[in-house]
C-alpha positions as CSV (number, residue, x, y, z in Angstrom):
1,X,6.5,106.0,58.6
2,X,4.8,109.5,57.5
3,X,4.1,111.9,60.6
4,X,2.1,113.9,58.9
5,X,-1.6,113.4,59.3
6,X,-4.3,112.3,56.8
7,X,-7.3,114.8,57.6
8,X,-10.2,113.3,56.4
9,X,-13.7,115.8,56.1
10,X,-16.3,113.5,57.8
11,X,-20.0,114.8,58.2
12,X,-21.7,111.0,57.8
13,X,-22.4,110.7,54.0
14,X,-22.1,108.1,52.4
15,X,-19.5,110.3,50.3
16,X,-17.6,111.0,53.4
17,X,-18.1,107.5,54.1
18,X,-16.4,106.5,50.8
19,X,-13.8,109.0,51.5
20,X,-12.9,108.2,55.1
21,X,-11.8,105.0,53.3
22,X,-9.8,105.9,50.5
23,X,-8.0,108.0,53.3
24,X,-7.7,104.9,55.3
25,X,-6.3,103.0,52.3
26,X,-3.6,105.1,51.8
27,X,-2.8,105.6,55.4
28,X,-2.2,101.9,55.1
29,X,0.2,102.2,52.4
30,X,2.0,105.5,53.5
31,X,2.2,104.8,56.7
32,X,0.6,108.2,58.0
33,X,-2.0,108.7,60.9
34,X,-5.3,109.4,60.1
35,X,-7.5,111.8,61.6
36,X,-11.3,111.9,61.2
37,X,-12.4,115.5,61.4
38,X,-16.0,117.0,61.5
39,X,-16.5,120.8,61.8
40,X,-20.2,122.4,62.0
41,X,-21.1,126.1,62.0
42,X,-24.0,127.2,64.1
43,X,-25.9,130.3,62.9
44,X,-26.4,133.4,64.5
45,X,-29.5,135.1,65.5
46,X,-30.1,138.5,64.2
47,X,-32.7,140.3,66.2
48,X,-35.3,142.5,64.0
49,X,-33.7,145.6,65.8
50,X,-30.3,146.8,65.3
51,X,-30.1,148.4,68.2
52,X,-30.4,145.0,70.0
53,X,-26.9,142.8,70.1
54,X,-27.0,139.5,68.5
55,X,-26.6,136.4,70.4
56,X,-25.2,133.1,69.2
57,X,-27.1,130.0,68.9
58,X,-24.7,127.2,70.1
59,X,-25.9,123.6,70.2
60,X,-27.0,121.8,73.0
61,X,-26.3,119.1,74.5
62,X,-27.8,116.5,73.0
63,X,-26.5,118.0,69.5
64,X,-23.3,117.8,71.2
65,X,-23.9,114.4,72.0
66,X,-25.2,113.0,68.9
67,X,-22.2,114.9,66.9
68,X,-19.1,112.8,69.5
69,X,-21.6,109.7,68.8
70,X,-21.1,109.6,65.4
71,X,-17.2,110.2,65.5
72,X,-16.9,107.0,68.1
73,X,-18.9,105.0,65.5
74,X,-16.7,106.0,62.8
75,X,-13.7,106.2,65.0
76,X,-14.5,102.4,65.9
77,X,-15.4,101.5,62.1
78,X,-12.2,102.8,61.0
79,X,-10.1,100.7,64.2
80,X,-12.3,97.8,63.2
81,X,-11.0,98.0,59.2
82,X,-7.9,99.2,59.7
83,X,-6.5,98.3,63.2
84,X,-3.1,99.3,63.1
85,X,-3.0,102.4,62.4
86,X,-3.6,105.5,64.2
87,X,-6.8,107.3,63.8
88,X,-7.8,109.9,65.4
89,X,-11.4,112.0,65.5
90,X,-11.7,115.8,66.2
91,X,-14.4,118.0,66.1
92,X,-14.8,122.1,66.3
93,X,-17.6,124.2,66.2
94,X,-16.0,126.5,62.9
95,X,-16.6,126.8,59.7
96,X,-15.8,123.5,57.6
97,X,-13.8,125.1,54.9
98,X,-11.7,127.1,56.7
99,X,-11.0,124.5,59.4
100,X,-9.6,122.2,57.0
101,X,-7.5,124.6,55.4
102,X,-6.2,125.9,58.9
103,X,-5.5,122.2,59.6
104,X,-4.0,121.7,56.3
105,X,-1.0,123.4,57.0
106,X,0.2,120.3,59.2
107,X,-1.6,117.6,57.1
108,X,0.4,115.3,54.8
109,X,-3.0,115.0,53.0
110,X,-6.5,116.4,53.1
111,X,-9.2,114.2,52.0
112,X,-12.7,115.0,51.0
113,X,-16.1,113.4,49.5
114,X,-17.8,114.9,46.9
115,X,-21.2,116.6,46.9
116,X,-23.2,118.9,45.6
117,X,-26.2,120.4,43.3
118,X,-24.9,123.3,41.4
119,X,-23.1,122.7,38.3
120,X,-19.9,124.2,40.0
121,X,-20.3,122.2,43.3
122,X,-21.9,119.0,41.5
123,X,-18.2,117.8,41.1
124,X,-16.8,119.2,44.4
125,X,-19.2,120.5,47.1
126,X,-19.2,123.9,48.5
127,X,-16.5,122.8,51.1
128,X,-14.7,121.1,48.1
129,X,-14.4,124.1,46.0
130,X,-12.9,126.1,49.0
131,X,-10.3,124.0,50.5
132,X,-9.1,122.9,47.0
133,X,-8.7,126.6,46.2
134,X,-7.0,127.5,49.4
135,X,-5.9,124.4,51.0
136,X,-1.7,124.0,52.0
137,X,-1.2,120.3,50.7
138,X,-2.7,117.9,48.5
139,X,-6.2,117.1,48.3
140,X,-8.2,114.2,46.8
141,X,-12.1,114.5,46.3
142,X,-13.0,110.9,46.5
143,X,-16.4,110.9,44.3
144,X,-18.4,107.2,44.9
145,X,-16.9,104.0,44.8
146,X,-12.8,103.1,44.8
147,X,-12.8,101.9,40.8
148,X,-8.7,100.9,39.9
149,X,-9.6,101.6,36.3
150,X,-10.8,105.1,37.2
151,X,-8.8,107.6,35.8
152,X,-6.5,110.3,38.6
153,X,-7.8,113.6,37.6
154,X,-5.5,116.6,38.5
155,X,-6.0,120.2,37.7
156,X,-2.7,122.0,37.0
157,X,-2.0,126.1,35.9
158,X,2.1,125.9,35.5
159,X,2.7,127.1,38.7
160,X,5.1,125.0,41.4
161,X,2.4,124.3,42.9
162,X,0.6,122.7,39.9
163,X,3.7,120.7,39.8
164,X,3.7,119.3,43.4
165,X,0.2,118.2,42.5
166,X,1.1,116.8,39.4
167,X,3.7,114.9,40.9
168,X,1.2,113.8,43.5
169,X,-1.5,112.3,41.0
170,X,1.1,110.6,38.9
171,X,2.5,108.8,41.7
172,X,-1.8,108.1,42.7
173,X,-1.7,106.9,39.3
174,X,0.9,104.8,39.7
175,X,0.2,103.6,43.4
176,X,-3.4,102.6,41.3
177,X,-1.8,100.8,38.2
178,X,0.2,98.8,40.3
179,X,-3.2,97.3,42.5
180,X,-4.6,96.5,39.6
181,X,-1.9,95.1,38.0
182,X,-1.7,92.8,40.8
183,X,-4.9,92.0,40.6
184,X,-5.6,91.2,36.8
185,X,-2.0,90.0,36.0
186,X,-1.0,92.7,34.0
187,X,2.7,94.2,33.8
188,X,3.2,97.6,35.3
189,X,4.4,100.0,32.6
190,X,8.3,100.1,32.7
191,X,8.0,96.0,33.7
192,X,8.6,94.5,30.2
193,X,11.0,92.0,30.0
194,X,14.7,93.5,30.4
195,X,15.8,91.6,27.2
């Protein structure tokens, strides 16, 4: 059994959504905990004199409130799919980005939906594009639907680190070949007949 967490980025979307249960998936086949984790910023107001200090605005509590509803509901729709493992749900008011990378440090995986409207961010999301660039252990960006025949996309630069993940989305790529190899029929590559 894996120790290391899962930390899944969860704000609601459906791309969360679809990314809270890839995470799950592979919690179920690695063994690891899971851990639900939605961070949220609040602004802070600048007064039109300088001279003035700034004060923060924090959420209520109803914002409160409606942010720990909707980690029970997933936190319960998680349990419901996947009931034995563990999942966990944490929130902290932070910054998402560097929450996740903080937290990444101790993750066995960080996972992540995808979002966005820029033609940067359109593959990642703003969130995406920083933890990916900063973040201390693999990441996936789940973008829609689970498809098997989907292909792993890894970006790699020669470094060792590029090599870790490289070593991560082969093993993905095999961990996917061999689900839908199971479920079409099909031999594995490396499974031909020893003859």
């Amino acid at each position: 059994m894996n120790t290391r967490k899962i930390i899944v980025g969860y704000d609601r979307s459906a791309d969360a959504k679809n990314a809270a249960r890839w995470a799950l998936d592979e919690a179920e086949r690695t063994g690891a905990p899971v851990e639900l984790f939605f961070a949220y910023e609040w602004p802070v107001w600048m007064p039109s004199a300088p001279s003035v200090p700034a004060g923060a605005a924090w959420p209520d509590s109803e914002t409160d409130q409606a942010i720990k509803q909707v980690m029970q509901a997933a936190l319960a729709e998680a349990r419901r799919t996947h009931p034995t493992l563990t999942i966990t749900a944490k929130t902290l008011d932070g910054i998402a980005a560097l929450a996740l990378v903080d937290r990444s440090a101790r993750a066995a995986l960080v996972v992540l939906g995808s979002r966005g409207h820029s033609a940067v961010t359109n593959l990642l999301g703003s969130v995406g594009v920083a933890v990916t660039a900063h973040v201390h252990c693999p990441v996936v960006v789940v973008r829609g639907q689970e498809d098997s025949n989907a292909p792993v996309v890894v970006g790699v630069d020669g470094s060792g680190s590029s090599e870790a993940a490289l070593a991560f989305a082969a093993e993905q790529g095999r961990h996917a070949w061999r689900g839908s190899a199971g479920r079409s029929g099909l031999e594995a590559p490396g499974a031909a007949d020893p003859r």
